[in-house]
N, C-alpha and C positions, 0 to 999 in steps of 0.2 A: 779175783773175778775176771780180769783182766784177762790172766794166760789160761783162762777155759774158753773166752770167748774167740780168742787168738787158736787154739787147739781145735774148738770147732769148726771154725771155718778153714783151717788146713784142711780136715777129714771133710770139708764140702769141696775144696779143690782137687781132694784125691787122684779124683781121673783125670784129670788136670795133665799129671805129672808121666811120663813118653818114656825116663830114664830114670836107673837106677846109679848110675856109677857116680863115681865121686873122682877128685885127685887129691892127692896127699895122703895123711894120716885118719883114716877114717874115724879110728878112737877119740884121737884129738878132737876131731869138730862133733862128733856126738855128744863127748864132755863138756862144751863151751855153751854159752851164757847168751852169746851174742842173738841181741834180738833181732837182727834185720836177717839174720840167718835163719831165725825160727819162721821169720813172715815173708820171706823172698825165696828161700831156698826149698825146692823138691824134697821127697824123701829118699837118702842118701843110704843105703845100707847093701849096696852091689859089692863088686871088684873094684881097685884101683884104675880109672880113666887113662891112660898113656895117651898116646898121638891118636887124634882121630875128631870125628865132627859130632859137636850136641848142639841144639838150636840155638838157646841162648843157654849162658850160664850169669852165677852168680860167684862174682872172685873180690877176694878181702888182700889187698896187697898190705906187707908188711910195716911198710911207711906210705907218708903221704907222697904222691908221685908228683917231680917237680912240675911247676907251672910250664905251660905250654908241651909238655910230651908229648910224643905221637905214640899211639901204641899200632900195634902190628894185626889190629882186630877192629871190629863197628864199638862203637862205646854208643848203647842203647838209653842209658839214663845211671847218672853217678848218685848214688841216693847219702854217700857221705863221704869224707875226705879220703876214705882208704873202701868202699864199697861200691861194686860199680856192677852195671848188668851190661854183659855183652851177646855179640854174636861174632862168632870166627874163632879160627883156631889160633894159638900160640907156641912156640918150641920153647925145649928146654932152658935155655938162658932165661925166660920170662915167667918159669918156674920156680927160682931161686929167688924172684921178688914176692912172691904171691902167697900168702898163707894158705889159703882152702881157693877152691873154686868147683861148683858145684851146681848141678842143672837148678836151673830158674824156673817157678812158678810165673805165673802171669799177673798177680801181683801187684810188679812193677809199672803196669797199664795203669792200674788206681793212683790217684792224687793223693795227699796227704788229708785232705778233708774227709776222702771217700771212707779212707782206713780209719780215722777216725770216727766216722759216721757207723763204719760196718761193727765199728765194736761195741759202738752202744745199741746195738740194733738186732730183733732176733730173725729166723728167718721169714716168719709171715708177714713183716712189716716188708712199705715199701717205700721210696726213696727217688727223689726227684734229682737224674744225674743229665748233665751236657757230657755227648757222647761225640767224640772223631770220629772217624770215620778214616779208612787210607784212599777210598773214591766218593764222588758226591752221590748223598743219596739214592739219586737214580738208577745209580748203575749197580747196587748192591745189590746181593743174591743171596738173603739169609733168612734160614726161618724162624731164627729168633724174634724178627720183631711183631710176631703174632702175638706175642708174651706181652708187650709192652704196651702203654699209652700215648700217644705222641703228642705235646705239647707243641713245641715249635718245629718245624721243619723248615728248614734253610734249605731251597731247593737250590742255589748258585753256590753254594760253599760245603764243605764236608763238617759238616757238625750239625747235630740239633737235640734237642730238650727232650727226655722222656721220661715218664712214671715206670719202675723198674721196681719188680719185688726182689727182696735182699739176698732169698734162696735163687733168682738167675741170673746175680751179678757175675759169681764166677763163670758161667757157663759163657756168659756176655764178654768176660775179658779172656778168654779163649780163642774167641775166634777171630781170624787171619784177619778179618775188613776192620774190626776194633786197632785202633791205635791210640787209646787212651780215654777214660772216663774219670769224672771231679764230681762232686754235688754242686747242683745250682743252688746255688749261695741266693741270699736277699739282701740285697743294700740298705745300707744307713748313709744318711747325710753326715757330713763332716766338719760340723760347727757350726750356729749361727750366726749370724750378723752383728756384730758390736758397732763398728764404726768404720767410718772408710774416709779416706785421706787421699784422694788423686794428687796432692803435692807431692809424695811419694812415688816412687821408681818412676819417676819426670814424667808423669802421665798430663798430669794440669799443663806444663809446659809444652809436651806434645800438640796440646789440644787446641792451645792457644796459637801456637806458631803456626796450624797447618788442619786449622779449620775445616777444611771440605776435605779430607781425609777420615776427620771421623764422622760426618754426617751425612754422606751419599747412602742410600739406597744399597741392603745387603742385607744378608739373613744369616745367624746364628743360631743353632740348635743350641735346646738345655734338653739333656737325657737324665731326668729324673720327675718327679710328682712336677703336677699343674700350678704355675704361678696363676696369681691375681687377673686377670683379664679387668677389671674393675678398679684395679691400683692408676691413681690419675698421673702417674709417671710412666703405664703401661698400656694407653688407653692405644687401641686398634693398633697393637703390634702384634697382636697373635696371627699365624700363621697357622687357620684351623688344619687340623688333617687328622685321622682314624686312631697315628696311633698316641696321640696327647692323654697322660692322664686323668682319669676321674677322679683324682684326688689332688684336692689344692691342700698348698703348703706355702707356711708363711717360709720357707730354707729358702724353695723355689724362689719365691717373686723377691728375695734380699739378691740373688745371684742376679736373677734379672734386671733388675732396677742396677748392679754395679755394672753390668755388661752394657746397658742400651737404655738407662731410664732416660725419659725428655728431659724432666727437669722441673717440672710446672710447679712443684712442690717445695720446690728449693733446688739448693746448693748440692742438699744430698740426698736428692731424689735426682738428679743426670745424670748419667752414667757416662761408661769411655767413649762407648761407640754411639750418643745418639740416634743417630737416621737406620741406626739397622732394625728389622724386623726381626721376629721369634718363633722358631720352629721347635714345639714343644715333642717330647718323644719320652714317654715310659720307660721304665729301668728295671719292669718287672721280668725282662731276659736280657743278662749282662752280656753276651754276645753283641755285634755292632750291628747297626742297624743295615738294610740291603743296601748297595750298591744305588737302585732305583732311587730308594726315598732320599738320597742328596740331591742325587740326576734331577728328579725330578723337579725338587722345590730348587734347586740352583744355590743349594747348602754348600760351603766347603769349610765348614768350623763346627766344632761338638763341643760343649762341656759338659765333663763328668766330673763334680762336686761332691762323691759320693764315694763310699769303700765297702768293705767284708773285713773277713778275720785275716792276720798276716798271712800271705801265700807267698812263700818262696820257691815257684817253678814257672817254669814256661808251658801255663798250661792252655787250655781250649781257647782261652778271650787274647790271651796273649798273641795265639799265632793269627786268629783271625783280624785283628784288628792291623796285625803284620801286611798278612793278605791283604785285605783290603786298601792299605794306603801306595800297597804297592801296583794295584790296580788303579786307584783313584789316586794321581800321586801331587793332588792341592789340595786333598781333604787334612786336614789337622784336629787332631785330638788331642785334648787337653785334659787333665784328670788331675785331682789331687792327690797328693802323696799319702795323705790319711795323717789321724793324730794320735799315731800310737808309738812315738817318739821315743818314750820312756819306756817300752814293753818288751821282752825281749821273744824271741823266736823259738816256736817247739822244734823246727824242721826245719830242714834244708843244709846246704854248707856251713850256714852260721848259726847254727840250733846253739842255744842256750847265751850267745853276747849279748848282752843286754845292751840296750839302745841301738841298737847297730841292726840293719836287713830287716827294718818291721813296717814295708810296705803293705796298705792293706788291700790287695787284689792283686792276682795274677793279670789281670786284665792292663794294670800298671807296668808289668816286667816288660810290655810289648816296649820294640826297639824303635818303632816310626810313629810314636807317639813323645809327647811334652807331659811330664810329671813336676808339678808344681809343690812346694815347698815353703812352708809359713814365715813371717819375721814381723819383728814386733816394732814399733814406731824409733826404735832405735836403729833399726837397719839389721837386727842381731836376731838367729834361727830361734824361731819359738821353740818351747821346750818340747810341746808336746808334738813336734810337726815331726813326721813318720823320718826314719833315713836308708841310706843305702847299706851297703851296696845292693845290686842287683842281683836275684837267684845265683848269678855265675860272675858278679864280682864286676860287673859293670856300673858307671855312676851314675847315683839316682840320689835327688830327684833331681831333673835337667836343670833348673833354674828356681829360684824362690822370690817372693812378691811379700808385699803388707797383707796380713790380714790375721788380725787382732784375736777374731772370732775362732782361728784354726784356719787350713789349706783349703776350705772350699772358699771363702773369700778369697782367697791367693790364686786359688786356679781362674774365680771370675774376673780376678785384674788383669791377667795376664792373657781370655781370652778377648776381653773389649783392645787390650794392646796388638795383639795379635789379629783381629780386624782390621785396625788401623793400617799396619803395614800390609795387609792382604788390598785392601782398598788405594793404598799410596801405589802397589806394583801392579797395579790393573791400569791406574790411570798415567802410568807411565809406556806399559809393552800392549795394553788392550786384552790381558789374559792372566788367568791367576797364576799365582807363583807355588810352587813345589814347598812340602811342608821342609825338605831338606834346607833350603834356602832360608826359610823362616828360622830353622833350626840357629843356623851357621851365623846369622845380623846376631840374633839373642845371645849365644854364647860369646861373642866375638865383643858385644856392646854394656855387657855385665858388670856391675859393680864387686869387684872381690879385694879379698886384701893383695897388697902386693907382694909379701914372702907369701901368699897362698892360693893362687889358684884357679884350685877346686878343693872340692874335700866331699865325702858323702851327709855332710849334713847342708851343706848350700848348692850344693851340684858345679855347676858354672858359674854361678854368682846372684846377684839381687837384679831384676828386671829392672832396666834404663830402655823407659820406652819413645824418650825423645831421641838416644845417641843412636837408636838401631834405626830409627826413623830416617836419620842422618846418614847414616850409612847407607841406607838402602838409595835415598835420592842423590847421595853421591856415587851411586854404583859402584862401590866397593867391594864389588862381587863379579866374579867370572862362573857361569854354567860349562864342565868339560866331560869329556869319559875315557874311559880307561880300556884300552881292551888284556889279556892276560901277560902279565911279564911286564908289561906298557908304563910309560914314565911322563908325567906331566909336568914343564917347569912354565913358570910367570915372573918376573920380575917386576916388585913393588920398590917405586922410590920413595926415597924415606928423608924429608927435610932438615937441614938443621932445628936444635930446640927441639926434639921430639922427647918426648917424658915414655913413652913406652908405644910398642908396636904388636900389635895384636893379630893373629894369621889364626885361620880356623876351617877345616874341613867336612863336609855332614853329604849324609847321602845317605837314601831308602832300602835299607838291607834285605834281602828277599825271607823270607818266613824262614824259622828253624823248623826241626824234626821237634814233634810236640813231647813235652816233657824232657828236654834234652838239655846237659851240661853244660853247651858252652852256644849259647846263641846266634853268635856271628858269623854268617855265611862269608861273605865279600870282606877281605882283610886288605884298605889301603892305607900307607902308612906315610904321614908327614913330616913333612923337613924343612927348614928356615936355615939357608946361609946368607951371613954378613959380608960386608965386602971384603971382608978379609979372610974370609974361607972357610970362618967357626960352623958350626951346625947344630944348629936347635933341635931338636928329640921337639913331640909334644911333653905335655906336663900327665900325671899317671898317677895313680894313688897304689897302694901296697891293697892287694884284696884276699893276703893271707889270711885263714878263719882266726882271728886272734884280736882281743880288743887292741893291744897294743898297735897291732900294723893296721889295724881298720884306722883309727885315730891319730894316725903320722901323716904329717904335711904332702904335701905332693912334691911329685921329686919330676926329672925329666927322665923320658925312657920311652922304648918300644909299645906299642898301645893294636895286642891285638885282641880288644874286646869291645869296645865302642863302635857303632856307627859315626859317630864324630870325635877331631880331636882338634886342639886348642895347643898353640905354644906362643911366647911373648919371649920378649928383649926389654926391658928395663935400657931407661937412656940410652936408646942405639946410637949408633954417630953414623950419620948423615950419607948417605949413596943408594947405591940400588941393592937390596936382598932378593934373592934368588930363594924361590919356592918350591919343592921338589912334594912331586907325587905317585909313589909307584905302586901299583897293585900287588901288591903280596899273595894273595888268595882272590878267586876269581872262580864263582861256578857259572860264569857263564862268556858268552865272545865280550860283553861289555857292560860296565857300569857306570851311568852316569853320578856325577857328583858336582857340589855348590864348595867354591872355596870362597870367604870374604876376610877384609882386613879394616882395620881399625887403627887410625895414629891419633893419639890424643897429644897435643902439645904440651912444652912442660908451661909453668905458669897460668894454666886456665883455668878461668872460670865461668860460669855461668848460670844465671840465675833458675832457679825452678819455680818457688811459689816466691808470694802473687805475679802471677801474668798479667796483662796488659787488658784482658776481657774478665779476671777474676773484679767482686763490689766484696770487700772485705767489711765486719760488723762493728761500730764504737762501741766499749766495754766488754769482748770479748776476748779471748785469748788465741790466738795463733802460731805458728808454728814457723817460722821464715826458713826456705830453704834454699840450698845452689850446690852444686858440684864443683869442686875443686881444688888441685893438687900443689897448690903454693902451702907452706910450711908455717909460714909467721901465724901474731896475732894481729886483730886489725879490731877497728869499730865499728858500732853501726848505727845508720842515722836514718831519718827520715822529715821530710821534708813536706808542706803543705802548699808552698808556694812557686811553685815549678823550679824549684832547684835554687831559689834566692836565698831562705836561712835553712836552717838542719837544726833540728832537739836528735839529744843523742837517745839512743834506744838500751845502746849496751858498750862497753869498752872489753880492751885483752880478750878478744870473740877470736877461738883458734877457727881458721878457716877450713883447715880438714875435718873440723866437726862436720860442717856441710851444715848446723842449721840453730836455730834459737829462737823461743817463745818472746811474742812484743803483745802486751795485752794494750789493744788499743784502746788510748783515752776516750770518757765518755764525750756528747756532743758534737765529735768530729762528724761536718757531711760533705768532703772534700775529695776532690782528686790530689794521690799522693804521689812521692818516689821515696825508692830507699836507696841508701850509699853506705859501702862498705868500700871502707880509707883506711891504709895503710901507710909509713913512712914514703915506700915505695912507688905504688897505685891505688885507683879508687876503681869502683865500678859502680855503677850506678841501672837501678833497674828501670822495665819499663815503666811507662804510669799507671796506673791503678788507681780504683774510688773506693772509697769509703762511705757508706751510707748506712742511717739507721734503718732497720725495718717495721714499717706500720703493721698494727693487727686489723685487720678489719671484721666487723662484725654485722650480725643483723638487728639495724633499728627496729621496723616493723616488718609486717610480710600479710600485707592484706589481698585481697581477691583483685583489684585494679592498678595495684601499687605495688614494687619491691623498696625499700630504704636501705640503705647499708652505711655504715658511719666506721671514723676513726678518729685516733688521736692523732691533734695535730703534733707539725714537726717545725721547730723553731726556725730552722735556716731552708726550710722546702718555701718557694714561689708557689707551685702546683702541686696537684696529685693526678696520676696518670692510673684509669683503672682497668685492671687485666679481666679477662674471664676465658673461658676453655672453649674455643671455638674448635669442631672436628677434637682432636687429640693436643692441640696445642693453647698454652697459655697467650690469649694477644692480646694487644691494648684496643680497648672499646670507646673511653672516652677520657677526657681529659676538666680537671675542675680547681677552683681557687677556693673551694666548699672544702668541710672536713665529712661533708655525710653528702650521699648524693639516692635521689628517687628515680627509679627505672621502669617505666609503665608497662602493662603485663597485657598490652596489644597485641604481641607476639609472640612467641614461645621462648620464655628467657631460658637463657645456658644457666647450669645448675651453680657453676664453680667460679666463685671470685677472687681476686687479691688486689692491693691498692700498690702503689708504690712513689716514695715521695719526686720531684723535681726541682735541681740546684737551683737555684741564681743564675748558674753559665749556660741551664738550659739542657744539662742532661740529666736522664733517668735515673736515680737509684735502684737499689734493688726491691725487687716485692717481697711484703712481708708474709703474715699465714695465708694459705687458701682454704676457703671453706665453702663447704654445700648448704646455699641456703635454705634447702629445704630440711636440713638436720640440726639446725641449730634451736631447738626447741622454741622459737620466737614466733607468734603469732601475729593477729593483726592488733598492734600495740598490746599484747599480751606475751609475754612470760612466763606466768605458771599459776594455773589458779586451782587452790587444794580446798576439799571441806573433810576436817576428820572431828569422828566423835570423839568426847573431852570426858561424858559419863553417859547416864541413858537417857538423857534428856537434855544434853547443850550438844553443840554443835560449834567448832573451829575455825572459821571462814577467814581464807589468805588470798589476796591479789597480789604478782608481782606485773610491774607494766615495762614497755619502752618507749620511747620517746614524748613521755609523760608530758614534754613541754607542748606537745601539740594539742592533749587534750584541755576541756571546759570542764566537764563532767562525771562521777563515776557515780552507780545505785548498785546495791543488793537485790535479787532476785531470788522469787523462793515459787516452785511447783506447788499452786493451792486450788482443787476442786477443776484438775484439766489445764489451768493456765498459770503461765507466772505473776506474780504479785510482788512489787515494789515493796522491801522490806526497811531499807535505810539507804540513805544517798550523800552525797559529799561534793565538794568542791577538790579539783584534783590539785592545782598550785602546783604543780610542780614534782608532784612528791610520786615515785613509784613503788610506793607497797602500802597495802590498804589491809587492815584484819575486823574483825567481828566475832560476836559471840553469839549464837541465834539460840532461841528454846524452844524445844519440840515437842508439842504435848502427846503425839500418838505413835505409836510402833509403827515402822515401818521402814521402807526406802522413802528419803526426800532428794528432792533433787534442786539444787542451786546454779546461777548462773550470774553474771556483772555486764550491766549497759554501761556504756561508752560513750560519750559525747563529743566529738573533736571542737576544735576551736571555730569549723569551719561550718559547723552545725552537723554534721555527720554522724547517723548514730550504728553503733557498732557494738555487738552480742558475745560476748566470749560462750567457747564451747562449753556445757553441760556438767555437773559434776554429781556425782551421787555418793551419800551415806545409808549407811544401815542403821538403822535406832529400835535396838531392842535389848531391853533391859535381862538383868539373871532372869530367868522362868517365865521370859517373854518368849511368844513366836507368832509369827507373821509369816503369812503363804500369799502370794500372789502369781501370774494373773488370776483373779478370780472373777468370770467362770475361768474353767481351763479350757482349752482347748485339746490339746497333747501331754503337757508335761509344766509343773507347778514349782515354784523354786520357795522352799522353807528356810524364811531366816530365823537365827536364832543367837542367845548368847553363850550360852553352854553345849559341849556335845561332847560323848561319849560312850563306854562299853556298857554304860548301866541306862543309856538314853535309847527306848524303841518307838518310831513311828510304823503306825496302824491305820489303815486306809480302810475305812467301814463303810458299807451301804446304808440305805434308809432302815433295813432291816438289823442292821446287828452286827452283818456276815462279815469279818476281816476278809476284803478283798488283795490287801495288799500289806508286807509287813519288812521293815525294814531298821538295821542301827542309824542313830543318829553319827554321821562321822564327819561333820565339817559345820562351819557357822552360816553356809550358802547351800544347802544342799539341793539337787534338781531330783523329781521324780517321776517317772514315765506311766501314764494312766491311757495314753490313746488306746488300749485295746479296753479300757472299759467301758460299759452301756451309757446312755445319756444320763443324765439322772442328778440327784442330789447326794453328797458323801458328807462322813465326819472323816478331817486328819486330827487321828487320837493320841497325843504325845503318853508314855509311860516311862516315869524315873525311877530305876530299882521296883517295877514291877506293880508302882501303884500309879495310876492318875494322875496328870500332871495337869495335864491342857486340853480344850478341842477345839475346833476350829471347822465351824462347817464350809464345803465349796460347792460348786455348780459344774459336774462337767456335761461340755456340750457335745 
């Protein structure tokens, strides 16, 4: 089915095809198999081609050609190791590599999805494609697009969205202004939310050390569905604007809440970036958003948490998102790798490796952009997180992060990280920093092994979002450019004791030709000499199509496929390293570039989790963690008493683990430290509290009074109680009470929590928050139910709160208009009251419980109703009617009819019985007197006369 579908749409590109000639053995390629010669190649059956010019061709070289060749022609798009579409001539020597080469169809312009799309597809169907364009919009001159529907139109950019039927796609990739069409794809999210851990990639420790870094005032876009506006860790951070989703998702508001949650919620409900706001944007067009809508809102960060199916090309989202950072060059994009880790590839240079190039979105191949990558609480690549290489064999994904759930938590760590230091180099120069810069701290401050790297399934390494912090406020960075031929040197001194030396290059590459082989415009190449005259290569991975050389360590070598590169010294000795930077390739008079460096000393350490602002919980489990490169084993203690005794936690703790579970004892409500002692050294952390967390609840909830109560705490002096004022949790009052009454003078905030207070005077942490108006608590009521037991008793249950205030409780029962006292009690204490009531008439009753407080105060619980009608009972009421009568009943069914009769006889109205409440509409009948006539299996059941008015 396949090769008819594949045949018909050759015979629709027909006219397509300008030339008949061929080179080589005509016979030969007639007879051959090759299918990209079936679906790229013209129709071939001329004279033999000699010297001379065809537009493009389509040429199959004998072997794979080595890495880095120049060939002697334009290389249009290589669609596989040995098939390449060109334009230009070639002589005879370049003949004797070449098997066939023979005029190109236009083809080559479709995407890998398109083709695939086109073959399931007949031609009256149409097809939602993102078109290039070689000039913007405006300036086109075609009369194709009368054909089409236009969805999006980017007027500042050369691409946009159209509805395209399938019979005018060839005519569409024909013509001279097309320079490439994809199908626009629909996003999926890319994992949900499991858990999140800021002690990992030193983000807690970031937060702690440098506080007003992550909580100034600053805006992050999410491009995908509408988070929670209502989530109380997300209260007035929206940043309304046109193009926000109408669709909320719980993916969204988990991203959000890791990027920018308060906190009010807890521990894990604050995110990295507190103080930033949220600039929400749809992802119903994966193209990047204009230029304006950053401008505008004062945006310079995106996350995209979201993918499509593997795309291995440089296609429409790829160059524009190119373009644009290179226009906007402190906008950063952030995207995740996708979880399609274990999948392997239909397409591209690495069609069929399995694990290996199964990024999912072209939108991800862009080069001025951050592809994020999973790792699981061990520091070690999830399985499922997407890998490299990139379409042309460049390393992806740039960096990887914690997130349990898949690479959309990973890209959200890494963008709340990445605020941080946008926010640190603002408050340092008064202007944002260049995503290349951001680039160059990240790679440079990475967590990797030491014989490795990089590798395509970590990229650069595990995000250290406190050492790039470090870096950046030690300005371990120089801003330089390069003009063509031009050579940049710097000299970094390097201390004795240095454990490794880390040098790293990044810069904004200008857009490729769309769909095109090797992506890298600007080729500048790095070099690290010692003082003694060696020279460091960066570090490079093998991006031969082969699992074997995908999956081989990194080695050091020439690197011309990156926008960035990376090389290290392992224990350097001591003097000044000379940094060498030359422009190799240059399409233009200059290119600016970020070089930064990194010396971690040997024997360091430092702690990460808890920080000195973390309230850690008694009988929970934790996670203790720190960085560093000393070898031994050591122990671990901790301490209650500011460093006077130590209980041990753990012994023989290798410290290159970097970390180990202390499930803290129950009862502790203390400030701690922890120490890690070695024969050698100790270290000791900062201080840190431990507190338990109260629940707090709703006592009552009456019309002049709120109550709220908790369990006390043995070692608490006070209780301090919080509630939501504006967006944030603050402290309202302060009590020696375990319950406290809040009078309803003024308009109470809806959100409370309690939190206990030590001995020495300081707060612990707050425990649940809750909305007192959802906690189903009344005014000293609970829950009060009446269900029928048979057709004649009745179930009557009270539950109460704070039962010790009342005197009094009665039953109450609707008798002839009013309630009647049925039975009553003395409360003592007790909160749940039950009854058995007996009801001699069919119908609805209705029940109710007075309340007496101690204070004399009397108080009605809300109304409850039953239905009481026996088998082969029914009951109609209101009666008269007005409009519409509601028939209760016990039985109902296909053999059950009601009959709406006049005084006369007449069936005015007839209906099945289908529910035990049924409603019946008579407003358009006359005034008058009626029978409703029940009929079971077509005899007489019941009547029932009414009155309507």
């Amino acid at each position: 089915m396949k090769n008819i579908v594949v045949s018909h749409l050759l015979l629709i590109l027909g006219f397509l095809f300008h030339s008949n000639h061929c080179i080589g053995q005509l016979q030969a390629i007639h007879q051959s198999k090759d299918s990209l010669l079936q679906l790229y190649g013209a129709d071939t059956t001329g004279k033999n081609w000699a010297k001379g010019t065809i537009e493009n061709l389509l040429i199959k070289f004998k072997e794979i050609p080595p890495a880095g060749q120049q060939f002697p022609f334009h290389v249009l798009k290589r669609i596989s190791p040995v098939h390449f579409i060109i334009n230009g001539n070639f002589d005879n020597s370049w003949q004797q590599k070449i098997l066939y080469a023979v005029p190109a169809n236009s083809m080559w312009k479709a995407s890998p999805a398109l083709l695939n799309a086109l073959h399931k597809s007949t031609p009256g169907q149409s097809l939602k494609l993102t078109i290039v364009f070689n000039n913007n919009l405006e300036n086109l001159d075609s009369n194709w697009m009368g054909n089409v529907q236009t969805i999006h139109w980017h007027t500042t950019a050369p691409y946009g969205i159209f509805i395209v039927k399938v019979k005018d796609i060839p005519g569409i990739l024909s013509e001279n202004s097309i320079k490439f069409c994809d199908i626009a794809r629909a996003p999926q999210i890319e994992g949900p939310i499991k858990e999140k851990d800021f002690g990992l990639n030193n983000i807690e420790s970031a937060q702690s050390a440098f506080p007003n870094f992550a909580n100034p005032r600053s805006t992050i876009s999410i491009k995908e569905n509408m988070f929670d506006t209502t989530d109380i860790d997300l209260l007035y951070k929206q940043v309304a604007n046109s193009r926000a989703s109408k669709i909320f998702s719980l993916h969204a508001t988990d991203m959000a809440v890791i990027m920018s949650g308060i906190g009010n919620s807890g521990y894990h409900g604050k995110g990295i970036s507190p103080g930033a706001n949220l600039l929400p944007s749809n992802f119903e067009v994966l193209l990047p958003d204009d230029d304006a809508f950053f401008l505008h809102w004062h945006c310079l960060l995106q996350n995209h948490s979201y993918g499509v199916g593997i795309e291995n090309y440089y296609g429409a989202e790829a160059l524009a998102y190119d373009q644009q950072v290179n226009r906007i060059d402190s906008l950063v994009h952030i995207f995740s790798s996708g979880n399609s880790g274990t999948t392997t590839p239909d397409a591209g240079l690495y069609k069929g490796i399995h694990g290996f190039a199964n990024l999912t979105g072209t939108f991800k191949q862009a080069k001025n952009v951050i592809t994020v990558g999973a790792t699981d609480l061990d520091g070690q690549v999830s399985t499922l997180s997407s890998r490299g290489p990139g379409f042309d064999g460049r390393i992806q994904p740039f960096i990887v992060a914690y997130g349990p759930g898949g690479t959309s938590e990973a890209a959200a760590m890494v963008s709340g990280s990445v605020n941080i230091l946008q926010n640190a180099y603002r408050y340092l120069f008064q202007e944002s920093p260049s995503i290349a810069l951001i680039k160059a701290l990240l790679m440079n401050t990475a967590d990797t092994p030491l014989n490795n790297p990089l590798s395509y399934q970590s990229g650069y390494g595990s995000l250290n979002t406190r050492r790039a912090l470090n870096s950046l406020l030690e300005q371990h960075f120089i801003k330089a450019s390069l003009n063509p031929g031009g050579n940049f040197q710097n000299t970094i001194p390097v201390p004795p004791g240095t454990a490794i030396l880390k040098v790293s290059i990044a810069w904004n590459d200008p857009a490729a030709n769309i769909d095109t082989d090797l992506s890298l415009i600007n080729d500048l190449d790095l070099q690290l000499v010692d003082p003694a005259g060696k020279v460091y290569h960066p570090w490079v991975l093998s991006y031969f199509p082969s699992k074997d050389s995908l999956a081989a360590s990194s080695r050091r070598g020439i690197d011309h496929l990156n926008n960035q590169e990376l090389t290290s010294v392992q224990n350097p000795v001591a003097g000044d390293y000379l940094v060498n930077v030359h422009s190799q390739q240059l399409s233009a008079n200059n290119q600016e570039f970020y070089m930064a460096w990194d010396i971690v000393p040997s024997n360091y350490f430092e702690w990460e989790f808890p920080n000195k602002n973390l309230i850690l919980t008694p009988g929970e489990s934790n996670t203790i963690r720190w960085h560093s490169n000393i070898g031994e084993a050591a122990n671990l203690y901790y301490s209650l008493d500011a460093g006077i005794t130590w209980k041990s936690i753990g012994s023989n703790i290798r410290l290159k683990d970097g970390a180990v579970n202390w499930e803290i004892p129950e009862g502790i409500f203390h400030k701690a430290l922890l120490k890690i002692e070695n024969n050698a050294r100790s270290f000791t952390s900062d201080t840190f509290r431990i507190s338990p967390k109260p629940d707090i609840s709703v006592l009552y909830n009456c019309k002049e009074n709120l109550a709220l109560q908790w369990a006390g705490i043995e070692q608490a002096t006070a209780y301090t109680i919080y509630a939501i004022i504006g967006n944030r949790l603050l402290p309202i009052q302060e009590t020696e009470a375990t319950e406290i009454v809040l009078p309803k003078q003024d308009q109470l905030p809806l959100y409370y929590s309690v939190a206990p207070v030590s001995k020495d005077g300081w707060v612990g942490q707050t425990g649940n928050v809750i909305n007192y108006q959802m906690q189903g608590v009344g005014c000293f009521v609970k829950q009060i139910l009446a269900d029928k037991i048979t057709g004649s008793t009745v179930h009557l249950q009270l539950r109460l709160s704070a039962a010790h205030l009342l005197e009094e409780m009665s039953w109450e029962k609707l008798q002839h208009q009013s309630f009647k006292k049925i039975s009553g009690e003395r409360v003592n204490g007790n909160n749940f009251f039950q009854r058995i009531d007996t009801v001699l008439q069919p119908g609805v009753v209705y029940y109710r419980a007075k309340l007496t407080t101690k204070s004399g105060q009397t108080i009605y619980t809300d109304t409850v109703a039953v239905d009481m009608v026996g088998s082969g009972q029914y009951f109609l009421y209101p009666n008269p009617v007005q409009d519409v009568f509601t028939l209760l009943n016990a039985d109902y069914g296909d053999d059950i009819v009601v009959r709406i009769m006049d005084a006369k006889g007449i069936t005015r109205r007839m209906r099945l019985l289908t529910g035990l409440r049924q409603s019946f509409d008579v407003k358009q009948l006359p005034a008058g007197q009626y029978w409703c006539v029940i009929y079971r299996k077509g005899r007489l059941e019941f009547k029932i006369p009414f009155i309507k008015l």
